[in-house]
mmCIF file of the N, C-alpha and C atoms, coordinates in Angstrom:
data_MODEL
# 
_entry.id   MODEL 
# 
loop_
_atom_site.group_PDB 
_atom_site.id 
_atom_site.type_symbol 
_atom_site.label_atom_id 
_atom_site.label_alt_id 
_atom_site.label_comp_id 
_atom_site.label_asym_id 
_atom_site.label_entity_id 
_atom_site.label_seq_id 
_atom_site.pdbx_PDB_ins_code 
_atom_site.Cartn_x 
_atom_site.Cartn_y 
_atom_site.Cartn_z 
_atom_site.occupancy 
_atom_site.B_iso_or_equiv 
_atom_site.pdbx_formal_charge 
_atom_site.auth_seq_id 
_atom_site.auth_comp_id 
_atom_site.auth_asym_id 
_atom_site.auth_atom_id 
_atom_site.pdbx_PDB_model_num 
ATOM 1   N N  . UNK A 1 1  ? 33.512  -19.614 -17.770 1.00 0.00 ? 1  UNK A N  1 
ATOM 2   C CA . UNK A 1 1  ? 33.263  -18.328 -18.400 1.00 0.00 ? 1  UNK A CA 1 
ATOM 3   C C  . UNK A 1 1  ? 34.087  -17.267 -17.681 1.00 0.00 ? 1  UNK A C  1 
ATOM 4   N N  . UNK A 1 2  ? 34.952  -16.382 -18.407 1.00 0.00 ? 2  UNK A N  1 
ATOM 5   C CA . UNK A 1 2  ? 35.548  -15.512 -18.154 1.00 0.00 ? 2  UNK A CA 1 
ATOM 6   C C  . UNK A 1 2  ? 34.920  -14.141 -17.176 1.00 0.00 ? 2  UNK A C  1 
ATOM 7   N N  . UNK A 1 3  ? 35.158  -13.961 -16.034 1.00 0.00 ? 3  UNK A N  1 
ATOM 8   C CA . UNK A 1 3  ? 34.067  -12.691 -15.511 1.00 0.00 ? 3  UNK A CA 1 
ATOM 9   C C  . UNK A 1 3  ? 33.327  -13.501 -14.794 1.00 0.00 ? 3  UNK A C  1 
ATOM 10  N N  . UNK A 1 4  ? 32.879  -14.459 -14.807 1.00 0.00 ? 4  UNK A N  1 
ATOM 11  C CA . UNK A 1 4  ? 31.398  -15.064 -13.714 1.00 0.00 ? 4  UNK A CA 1 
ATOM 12  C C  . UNK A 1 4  ? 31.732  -15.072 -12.400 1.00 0.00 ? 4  UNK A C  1 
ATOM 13  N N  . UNK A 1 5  ? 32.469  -14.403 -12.036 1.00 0.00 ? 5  UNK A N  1 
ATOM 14  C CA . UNK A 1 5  ? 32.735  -14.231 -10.129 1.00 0.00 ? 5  UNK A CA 1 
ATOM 15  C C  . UNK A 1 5  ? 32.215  -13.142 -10.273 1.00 0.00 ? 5  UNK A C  1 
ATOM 16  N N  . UNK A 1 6  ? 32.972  -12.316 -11.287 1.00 0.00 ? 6  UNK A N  1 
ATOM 17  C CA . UNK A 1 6  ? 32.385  -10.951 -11.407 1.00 0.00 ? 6  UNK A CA 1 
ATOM 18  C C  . UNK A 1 6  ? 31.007  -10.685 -11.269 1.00 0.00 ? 6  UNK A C  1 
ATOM 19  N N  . UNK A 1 7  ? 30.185  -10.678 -12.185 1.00 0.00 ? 7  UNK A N  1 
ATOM 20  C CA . UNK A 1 7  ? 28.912  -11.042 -12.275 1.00 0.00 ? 7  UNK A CA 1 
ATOM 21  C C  . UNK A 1 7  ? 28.163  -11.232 -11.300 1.00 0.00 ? 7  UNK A C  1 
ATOM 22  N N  . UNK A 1 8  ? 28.884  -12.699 -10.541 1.00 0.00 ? 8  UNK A N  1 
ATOM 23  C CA . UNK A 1 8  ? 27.983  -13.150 -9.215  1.00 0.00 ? 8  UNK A CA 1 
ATOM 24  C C  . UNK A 1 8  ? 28.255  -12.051 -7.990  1.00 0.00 ? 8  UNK A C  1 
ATOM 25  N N  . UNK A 1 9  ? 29.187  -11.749 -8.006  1.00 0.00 ? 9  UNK A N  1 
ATOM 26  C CA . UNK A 1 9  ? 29.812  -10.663 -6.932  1.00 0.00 ? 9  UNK A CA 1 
ATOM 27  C C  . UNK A 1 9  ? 28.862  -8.981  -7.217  1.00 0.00 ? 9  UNK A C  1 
ATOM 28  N N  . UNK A 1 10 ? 28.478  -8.589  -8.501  1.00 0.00 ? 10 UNK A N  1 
ATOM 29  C CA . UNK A 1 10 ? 27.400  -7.452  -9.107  1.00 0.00 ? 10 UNK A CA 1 
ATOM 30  C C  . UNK A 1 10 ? 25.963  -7.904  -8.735  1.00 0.00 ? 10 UNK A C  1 
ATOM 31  N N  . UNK A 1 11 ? 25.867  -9.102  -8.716  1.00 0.00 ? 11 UNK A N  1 
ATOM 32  C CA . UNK A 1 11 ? 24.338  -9.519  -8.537  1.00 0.00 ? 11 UNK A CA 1 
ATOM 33  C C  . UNK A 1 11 ? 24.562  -9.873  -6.972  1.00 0.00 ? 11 UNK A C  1 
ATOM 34  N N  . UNK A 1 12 ? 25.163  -10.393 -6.386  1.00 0.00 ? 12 UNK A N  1 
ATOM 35  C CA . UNK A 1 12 ? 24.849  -10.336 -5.149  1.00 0.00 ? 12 UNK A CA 1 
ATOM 36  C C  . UNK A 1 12 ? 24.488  -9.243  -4.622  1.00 0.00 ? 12 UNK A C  1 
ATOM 37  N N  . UNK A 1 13 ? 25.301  -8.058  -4.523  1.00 0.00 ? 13 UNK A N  1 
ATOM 38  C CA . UNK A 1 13 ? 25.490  -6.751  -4.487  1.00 0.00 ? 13 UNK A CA 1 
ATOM 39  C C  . UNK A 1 13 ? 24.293  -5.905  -4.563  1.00 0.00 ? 13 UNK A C  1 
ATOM 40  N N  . UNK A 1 14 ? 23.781  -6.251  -5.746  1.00 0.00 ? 14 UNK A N  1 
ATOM 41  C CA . UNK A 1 14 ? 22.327  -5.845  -6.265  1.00 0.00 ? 14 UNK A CA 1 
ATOM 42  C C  . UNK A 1 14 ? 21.163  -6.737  -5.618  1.00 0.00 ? 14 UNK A C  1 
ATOM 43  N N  . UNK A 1 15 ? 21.494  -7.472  -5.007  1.00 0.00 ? 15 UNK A N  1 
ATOM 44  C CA . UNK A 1 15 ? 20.388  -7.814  -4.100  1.00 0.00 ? 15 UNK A CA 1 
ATOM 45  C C  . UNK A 1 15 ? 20.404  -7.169  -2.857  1.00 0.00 ? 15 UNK A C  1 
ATOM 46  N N  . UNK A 1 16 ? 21.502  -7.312  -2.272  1.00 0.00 ? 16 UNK A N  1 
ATOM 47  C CA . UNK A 1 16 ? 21.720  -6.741  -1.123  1.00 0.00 ? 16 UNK A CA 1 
ATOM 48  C C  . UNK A 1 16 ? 21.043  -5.306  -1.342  1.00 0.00 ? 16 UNK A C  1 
ATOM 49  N N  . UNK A 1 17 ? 21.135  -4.715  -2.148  1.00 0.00 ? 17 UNK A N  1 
ATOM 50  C CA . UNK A 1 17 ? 21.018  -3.392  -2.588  1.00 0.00 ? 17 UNK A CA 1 
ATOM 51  C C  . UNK A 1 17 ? 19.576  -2.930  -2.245  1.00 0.00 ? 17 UNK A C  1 
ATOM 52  N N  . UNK A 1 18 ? 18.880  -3.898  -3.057  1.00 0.00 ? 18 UNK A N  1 
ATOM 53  C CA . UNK A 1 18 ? 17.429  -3.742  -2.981  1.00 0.00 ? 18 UNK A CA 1 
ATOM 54  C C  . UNK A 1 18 ? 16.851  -4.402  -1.629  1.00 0.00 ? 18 UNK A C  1 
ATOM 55  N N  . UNK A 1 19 ? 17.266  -5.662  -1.252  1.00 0.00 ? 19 UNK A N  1 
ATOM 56  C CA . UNK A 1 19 ? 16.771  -5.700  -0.017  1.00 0.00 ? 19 UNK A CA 1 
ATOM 57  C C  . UNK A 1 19 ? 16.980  -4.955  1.241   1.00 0.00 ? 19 UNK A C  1 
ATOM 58  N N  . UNK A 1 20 ? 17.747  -4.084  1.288   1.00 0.00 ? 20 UNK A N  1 
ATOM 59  C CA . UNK A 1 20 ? 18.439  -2.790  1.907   1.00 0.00 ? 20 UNK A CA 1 
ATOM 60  C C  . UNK A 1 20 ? 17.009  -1.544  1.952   1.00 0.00 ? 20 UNK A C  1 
ATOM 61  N N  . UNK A 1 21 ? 16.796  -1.117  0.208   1.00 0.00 ? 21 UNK A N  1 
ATOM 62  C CA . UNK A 1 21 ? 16.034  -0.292  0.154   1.00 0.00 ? 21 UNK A CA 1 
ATOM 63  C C  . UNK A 1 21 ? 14.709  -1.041  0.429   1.00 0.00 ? 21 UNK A C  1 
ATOM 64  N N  . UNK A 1 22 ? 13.855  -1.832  0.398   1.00 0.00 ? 22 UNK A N  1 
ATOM 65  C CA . UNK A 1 22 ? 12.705  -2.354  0.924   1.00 0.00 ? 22 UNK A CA 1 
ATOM 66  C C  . UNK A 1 22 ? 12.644  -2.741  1.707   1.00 0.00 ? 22 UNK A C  1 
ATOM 67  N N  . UNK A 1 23 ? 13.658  -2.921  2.666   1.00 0.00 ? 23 UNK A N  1 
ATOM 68  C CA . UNK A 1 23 ? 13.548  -3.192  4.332   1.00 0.00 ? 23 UNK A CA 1 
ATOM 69  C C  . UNK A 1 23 ? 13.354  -1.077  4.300   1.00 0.00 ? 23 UNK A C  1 
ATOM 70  N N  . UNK A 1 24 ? 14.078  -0.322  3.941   1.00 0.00 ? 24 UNK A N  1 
ATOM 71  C CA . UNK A 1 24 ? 14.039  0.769   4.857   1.00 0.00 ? 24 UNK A CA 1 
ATOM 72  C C  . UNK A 1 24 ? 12.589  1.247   3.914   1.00 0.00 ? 24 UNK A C  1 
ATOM 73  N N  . UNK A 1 25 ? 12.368  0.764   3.166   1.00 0.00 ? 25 UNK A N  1 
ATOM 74  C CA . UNK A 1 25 ? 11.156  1.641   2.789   1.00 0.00 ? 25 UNK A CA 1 
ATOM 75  C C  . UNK A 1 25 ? 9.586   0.803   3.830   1.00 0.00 ? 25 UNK A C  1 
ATOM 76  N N  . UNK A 1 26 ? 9.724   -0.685  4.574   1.00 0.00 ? 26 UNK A N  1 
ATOM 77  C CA . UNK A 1 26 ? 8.540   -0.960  5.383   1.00 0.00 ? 26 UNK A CA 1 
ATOM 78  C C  . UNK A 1 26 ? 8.592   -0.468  6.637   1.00 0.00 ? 26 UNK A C  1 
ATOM 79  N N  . UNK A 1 27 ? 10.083  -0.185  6.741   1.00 0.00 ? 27 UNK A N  1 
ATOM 80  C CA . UNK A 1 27 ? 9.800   0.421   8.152   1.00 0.00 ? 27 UNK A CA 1 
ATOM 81  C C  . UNK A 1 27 ? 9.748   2.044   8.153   1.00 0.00 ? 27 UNK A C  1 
ATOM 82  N N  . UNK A 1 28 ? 9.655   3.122   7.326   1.00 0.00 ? 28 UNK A N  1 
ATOM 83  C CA . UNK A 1 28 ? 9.174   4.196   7.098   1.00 0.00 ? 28 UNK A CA 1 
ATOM 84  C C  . UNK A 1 28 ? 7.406   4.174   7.098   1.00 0.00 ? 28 UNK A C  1 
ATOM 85  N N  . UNK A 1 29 ? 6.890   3.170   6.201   1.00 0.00 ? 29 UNK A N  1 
ATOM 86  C CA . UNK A 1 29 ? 5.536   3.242   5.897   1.00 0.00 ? 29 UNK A CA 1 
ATOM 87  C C  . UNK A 1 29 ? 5.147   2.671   7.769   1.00 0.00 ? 29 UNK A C  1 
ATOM 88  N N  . UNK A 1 30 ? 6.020   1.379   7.834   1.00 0.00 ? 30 UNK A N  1 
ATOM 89  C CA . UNK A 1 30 ? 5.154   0.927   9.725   1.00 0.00 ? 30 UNK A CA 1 
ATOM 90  C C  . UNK A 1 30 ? 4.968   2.686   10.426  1.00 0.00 ? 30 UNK A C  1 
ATOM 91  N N  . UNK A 1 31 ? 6.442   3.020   10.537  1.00 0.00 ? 31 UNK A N  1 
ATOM 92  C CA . UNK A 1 31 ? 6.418   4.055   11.304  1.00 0.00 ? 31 UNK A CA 1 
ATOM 93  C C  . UNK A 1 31 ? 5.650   5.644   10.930  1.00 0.00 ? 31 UNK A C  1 
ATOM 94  N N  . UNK A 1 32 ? 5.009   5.510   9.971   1.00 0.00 ? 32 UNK A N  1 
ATOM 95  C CA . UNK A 1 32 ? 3.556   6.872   9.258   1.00 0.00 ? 32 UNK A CA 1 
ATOM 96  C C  . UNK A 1 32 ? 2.542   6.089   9.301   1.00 0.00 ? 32 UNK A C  1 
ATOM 97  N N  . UNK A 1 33 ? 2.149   4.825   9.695   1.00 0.00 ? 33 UNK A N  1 
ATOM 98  C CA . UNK A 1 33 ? 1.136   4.213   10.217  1.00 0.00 ? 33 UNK A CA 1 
ATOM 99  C C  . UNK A 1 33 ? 0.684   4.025   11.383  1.00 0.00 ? 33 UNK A C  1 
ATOM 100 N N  . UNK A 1 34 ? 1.996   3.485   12.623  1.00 0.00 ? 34 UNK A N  1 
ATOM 101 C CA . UNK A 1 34 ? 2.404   3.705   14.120  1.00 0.00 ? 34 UNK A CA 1 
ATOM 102 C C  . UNK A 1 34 ? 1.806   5.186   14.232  1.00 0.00 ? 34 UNK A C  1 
ATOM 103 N N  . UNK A 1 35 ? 2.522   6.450   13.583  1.00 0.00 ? 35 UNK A N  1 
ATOM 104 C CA . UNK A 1 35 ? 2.282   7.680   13.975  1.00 0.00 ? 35 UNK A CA 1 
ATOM 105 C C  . UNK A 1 35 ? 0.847   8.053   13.552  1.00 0.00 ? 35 UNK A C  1 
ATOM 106 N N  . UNK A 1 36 ? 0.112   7.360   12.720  1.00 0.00 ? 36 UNK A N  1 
ATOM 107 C CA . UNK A 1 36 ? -1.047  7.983   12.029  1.00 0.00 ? 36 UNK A CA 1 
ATOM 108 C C  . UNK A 1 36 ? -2.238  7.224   12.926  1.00 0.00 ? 36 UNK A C  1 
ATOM 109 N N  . UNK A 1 37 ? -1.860  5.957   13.858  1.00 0.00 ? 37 UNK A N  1 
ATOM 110 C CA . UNK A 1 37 ? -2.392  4.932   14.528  1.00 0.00 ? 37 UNK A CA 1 
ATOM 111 C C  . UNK A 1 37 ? -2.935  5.592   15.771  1.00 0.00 ? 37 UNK A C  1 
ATOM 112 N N  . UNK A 1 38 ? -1.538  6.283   16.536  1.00 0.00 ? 38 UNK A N  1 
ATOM 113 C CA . UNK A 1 38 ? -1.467  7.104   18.160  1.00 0.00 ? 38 UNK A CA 1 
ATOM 114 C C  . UNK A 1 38 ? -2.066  8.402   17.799  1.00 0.00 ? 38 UNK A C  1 
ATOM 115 N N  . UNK A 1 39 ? -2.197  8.977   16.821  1.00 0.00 ? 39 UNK A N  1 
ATOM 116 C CA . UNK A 1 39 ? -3.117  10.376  16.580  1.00 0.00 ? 39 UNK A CA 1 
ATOM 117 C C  . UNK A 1 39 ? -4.291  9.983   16.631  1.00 0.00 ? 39 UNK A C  1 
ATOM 118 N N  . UNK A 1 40 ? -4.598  9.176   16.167  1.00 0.00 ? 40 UNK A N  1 
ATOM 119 C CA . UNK A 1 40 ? -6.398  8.540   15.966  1.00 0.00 ? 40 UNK A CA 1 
ATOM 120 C C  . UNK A 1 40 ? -6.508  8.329   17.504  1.00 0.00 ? 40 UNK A C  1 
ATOM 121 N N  . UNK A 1 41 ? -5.640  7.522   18.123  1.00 0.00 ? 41 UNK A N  1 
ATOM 122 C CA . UNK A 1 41 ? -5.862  7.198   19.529  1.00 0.00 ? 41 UNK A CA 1 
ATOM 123 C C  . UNK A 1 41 ? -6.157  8.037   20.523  1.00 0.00 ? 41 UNK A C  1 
ATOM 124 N N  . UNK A 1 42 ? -5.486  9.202   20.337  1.00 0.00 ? 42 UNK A N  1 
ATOM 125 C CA . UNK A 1 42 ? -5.631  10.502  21.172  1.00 0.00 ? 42 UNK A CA 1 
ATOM 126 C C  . UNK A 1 42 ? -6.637  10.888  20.848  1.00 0.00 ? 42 UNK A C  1 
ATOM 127 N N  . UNK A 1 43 ? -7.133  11.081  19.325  1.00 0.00 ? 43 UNK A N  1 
ATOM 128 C CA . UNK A 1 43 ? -8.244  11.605  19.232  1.00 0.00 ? 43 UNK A CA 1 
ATOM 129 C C  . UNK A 1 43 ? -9.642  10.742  19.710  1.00 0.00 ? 43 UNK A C  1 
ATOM 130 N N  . UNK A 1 44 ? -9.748  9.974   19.530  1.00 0.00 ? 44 UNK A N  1 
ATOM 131 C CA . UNK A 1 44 ? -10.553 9.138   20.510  1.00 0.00 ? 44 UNK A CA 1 
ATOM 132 C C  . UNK A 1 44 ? -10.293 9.643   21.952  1.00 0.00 ? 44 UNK A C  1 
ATOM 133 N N  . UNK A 1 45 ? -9.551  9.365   22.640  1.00 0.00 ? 45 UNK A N  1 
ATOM 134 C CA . UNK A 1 45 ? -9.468  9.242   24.421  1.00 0.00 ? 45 UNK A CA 1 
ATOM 135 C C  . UNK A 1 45 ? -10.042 11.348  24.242  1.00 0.00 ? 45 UNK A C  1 
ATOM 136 N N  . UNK A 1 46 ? -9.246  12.179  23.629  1.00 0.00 ? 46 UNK A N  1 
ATOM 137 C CA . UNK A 1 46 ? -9.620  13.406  23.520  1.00 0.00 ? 46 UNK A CA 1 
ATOM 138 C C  . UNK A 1 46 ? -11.803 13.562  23.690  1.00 0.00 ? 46 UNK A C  1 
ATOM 139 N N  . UNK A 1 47 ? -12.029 12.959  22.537  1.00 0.00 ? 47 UNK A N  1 
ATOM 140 C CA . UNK A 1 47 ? -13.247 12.942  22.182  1.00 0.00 ? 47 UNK A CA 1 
ATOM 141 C C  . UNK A 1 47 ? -14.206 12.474  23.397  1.00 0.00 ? 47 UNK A C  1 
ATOM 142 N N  . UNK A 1 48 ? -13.748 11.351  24.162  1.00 0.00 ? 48 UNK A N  1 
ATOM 143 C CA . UNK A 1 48 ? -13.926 10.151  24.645  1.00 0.00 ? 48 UNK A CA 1 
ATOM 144 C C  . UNK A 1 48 ? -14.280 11.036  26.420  1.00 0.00 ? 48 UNK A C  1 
ATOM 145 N N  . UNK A 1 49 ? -13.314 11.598  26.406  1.00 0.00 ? 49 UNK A N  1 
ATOM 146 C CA . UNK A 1 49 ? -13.118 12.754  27.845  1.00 0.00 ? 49 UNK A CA 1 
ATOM 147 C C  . UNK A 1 49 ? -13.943 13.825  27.700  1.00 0.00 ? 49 UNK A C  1 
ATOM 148 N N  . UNK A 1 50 ? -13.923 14.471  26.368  1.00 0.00 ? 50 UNK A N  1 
ATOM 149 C CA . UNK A 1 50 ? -15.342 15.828  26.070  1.00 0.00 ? 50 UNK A CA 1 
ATOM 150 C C  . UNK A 1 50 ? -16.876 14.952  26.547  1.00 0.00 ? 50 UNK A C  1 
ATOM 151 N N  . UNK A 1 51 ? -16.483 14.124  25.918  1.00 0.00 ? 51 UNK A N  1 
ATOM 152 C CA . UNK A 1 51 ? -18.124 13.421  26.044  1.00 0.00 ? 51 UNK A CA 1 
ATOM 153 C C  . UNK A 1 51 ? -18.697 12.783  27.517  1.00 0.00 ? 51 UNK A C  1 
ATOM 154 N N  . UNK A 1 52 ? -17.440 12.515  28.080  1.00 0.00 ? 52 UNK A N  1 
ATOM 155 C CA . UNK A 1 52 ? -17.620 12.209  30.021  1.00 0.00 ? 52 UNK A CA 1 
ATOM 156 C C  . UNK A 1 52 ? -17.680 13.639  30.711  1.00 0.00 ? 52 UNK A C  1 
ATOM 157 N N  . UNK A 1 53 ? -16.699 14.547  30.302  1.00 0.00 ? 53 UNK A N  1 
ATOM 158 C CA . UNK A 1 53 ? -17.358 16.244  30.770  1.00 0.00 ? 53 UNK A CA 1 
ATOM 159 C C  . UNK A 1 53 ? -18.433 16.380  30.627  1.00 0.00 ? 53 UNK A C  1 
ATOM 160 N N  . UNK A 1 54 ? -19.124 16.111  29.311  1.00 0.00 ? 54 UNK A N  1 
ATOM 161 C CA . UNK A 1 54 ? -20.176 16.608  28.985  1.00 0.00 ? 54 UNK A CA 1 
ATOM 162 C C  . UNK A 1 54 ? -21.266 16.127  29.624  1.00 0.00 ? 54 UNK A C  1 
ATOM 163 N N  . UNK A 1 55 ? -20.973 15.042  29.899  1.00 0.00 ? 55 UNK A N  1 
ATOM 164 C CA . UNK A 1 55 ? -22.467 14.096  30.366  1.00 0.00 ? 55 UNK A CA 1 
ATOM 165 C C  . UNK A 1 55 ? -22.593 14.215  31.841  1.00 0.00 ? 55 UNK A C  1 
ATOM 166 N N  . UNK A 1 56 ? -21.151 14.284  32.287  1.00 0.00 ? 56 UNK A N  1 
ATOM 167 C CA . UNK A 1 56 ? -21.387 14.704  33.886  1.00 0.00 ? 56 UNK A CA 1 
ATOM 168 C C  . UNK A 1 56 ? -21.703 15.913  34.299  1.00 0.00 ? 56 UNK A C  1 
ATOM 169 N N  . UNK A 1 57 ? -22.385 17.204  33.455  1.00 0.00 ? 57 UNK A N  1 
ATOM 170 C CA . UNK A 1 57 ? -22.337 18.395  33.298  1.00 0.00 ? 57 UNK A CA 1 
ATOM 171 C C  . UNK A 1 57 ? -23.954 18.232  33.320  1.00 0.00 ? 57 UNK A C  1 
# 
């Protein structure tokens, strides 16, 4: 068939393409999860330290 390198060479391309954009779109979501993970954490140890002030008070 006339063109079928072509073709395979557009579809490769187009994979690459998309596996490109869904690799960078899991590691955006890891990294607003990582960041949404260490805020909770602080807020705990934060909380965690009011409540040892408090009790040793």
């Amino acid at each position: 068939m006339p063109g079928a390198g072509r073709a395979e060479v557009y579809f490769i391309a187009a994979m690459m393409i998309l596996i490109i954009i869904l690799s960078v779109a899991a590691v955006v979501i890891f990294f607003k999860t990582y960041k949404k993970e260490m805020r909770e954490k602080e807020d705990r140890l934060a909380k965690k330290q009011a409540q040892t002030k408090t009790d040793q008070n």
